[in-house]
C-alpha positions in Angstrom: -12.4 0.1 7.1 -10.5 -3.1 6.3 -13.2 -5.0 5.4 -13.7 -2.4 2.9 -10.6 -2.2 1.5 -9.7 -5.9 1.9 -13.0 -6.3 -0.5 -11.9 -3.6 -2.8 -9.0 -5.0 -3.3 -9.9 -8.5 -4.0 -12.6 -7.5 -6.5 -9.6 -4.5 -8.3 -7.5 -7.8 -9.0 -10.5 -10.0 -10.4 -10.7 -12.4 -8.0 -13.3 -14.2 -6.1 -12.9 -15.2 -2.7 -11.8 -18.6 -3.5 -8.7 -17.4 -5.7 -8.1 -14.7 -3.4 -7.3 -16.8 -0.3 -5.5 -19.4 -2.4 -2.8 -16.6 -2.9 -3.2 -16.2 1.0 -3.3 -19.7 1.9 -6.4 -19.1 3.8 -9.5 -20.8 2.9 -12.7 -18.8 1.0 -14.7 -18.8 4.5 -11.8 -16.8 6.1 -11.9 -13.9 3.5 -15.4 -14.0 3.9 -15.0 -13.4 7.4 -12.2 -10.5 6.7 -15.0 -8.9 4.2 -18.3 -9.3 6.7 -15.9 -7.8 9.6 -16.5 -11.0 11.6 -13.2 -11.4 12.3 -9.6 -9.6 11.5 -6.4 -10.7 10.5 -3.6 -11.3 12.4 -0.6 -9.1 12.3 1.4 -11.9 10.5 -1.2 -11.6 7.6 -2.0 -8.7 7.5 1.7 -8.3 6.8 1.3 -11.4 4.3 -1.7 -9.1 2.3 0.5 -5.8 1.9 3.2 -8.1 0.4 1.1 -10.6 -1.4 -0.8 -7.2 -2.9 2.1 -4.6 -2.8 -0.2 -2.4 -0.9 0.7 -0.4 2.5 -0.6 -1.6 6.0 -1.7 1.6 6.4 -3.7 1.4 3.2 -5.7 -1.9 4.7 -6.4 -0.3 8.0 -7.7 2.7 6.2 -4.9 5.0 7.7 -4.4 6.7 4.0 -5.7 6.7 1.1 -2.7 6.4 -1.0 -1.4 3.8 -2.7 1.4 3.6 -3.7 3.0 1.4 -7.1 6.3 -0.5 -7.0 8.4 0.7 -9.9 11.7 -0.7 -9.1 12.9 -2.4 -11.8 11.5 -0.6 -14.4 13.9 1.7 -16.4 12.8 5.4 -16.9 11.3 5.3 -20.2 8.5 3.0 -18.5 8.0 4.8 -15.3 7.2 7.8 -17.5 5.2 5.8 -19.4 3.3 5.3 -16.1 3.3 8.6 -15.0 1.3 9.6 -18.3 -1.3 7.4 -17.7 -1.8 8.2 -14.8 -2.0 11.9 -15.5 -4.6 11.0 -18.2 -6.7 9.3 -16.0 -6.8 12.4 -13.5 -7.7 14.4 -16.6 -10.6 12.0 -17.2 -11.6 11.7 -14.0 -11.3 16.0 -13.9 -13.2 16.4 -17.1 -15.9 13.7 -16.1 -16.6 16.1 -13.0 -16.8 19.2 -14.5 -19.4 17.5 -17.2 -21.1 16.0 -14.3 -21.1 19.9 -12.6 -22.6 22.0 -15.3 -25.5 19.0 -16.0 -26.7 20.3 -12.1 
């Protein structure tokens, strides 16, 4: 599962392998590695990646499938702001399956 999601990740933020382990300090061959499953991080990174990419360790190891966002910071009127976007995607994403359900 963590090649998966360490993949996934990578290609959600736009990068290649090259940028990504620049912001790891690892070289292109190791994420390689991490994405073929030829090898795993160690602890330390794998630490390093749910802080570099403000996602859980749980998340990489495929333990949930939650995510969660880091608001702090943000006042109210923004977090709400976030909230509603992401309740319109869910309606998308709803709507787009009920289409997909009556073409059947």
């Amino acid at each position: 599962m963590f090649e998966e999601r360490i993949k996934e990740l990578r290609i959600s933020l736009g990068l290649n392998q090259i940028q990504f382990g620049k912001k790891l300090f690892v070289t292109k061959q190791c994420v390689s590695n991490w994405e073929n499953g030829n090898i795993q991080p160690s602890v330390d990174m794998l630490i390093k990646i749910s802080k570099t990419f403000s996602v859980s360790i749980d998340y990489m190891l495929g333990l949930s499938n939650e995510l969660s966002l880091d608001v702090s910071g943000l006042t109210t009127e923004q977090i709400l702001h976030i909230q509603n976007v992401v309740n319109d995607l869910k309606k998308l994403q709803s709507n787009n399956l009920e289409s997909q359900t009556e073409n059947l």
